[in-house]
C-alpha positions as CSV (number, residue, x, y, z in Angstrom):
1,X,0.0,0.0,0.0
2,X,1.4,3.8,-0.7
3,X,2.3,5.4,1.8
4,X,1.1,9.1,2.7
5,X,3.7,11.0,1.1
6,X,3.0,9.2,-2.1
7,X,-0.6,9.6,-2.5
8,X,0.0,13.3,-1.2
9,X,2.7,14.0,-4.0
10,X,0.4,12.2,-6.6
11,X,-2.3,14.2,-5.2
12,X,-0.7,17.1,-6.0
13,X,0.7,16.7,-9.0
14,X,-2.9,16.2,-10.7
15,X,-3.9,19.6,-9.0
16,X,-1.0,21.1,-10.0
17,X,-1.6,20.1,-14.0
18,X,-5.1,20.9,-13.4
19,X,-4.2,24.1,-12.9
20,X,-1.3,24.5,-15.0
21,X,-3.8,23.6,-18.4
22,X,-6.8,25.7,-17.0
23,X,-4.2,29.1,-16.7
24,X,-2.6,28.0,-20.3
25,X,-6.0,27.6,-21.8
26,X,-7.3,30.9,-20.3
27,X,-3.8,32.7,-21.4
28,X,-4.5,31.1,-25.0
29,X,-7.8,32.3,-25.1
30,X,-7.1,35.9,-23.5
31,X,-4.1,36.5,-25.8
32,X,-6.0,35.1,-29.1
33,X,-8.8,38.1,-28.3
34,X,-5.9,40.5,-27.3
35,X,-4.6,39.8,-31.1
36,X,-8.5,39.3,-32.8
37,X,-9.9,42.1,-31.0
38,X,-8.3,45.2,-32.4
39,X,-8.7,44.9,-35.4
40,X,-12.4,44.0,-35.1
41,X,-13.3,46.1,-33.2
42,X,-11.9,49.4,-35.3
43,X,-14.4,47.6,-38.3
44,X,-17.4,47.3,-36.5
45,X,-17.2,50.8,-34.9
46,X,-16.6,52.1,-38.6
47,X,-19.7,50.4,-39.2
């Protein structure tokens, strides 16, 4: 049977990549608008 420390550190390393591809994806996503954004904007105001 595992002891604590091993189901602790596996524990945390699924919270830990949880995290990590929840921040990426919302960086992804937040920088994608950052770029789309500008651009669209500026035409739909025109029109």
């Amino acid at each position: 049977m595992a002891s604590i420390k091993d189901i602790g550190k596996l524990f945390l390393f699924i919270v830990t990549g949880l995290v990590a591809i929840i921040v990426g994806s919302f960086m992804v996503r937040g920088t994608m608008h950052m770029w789309d954004n500008p651009g669209e904007n500026k035409k739909d105001k025109k029109d």
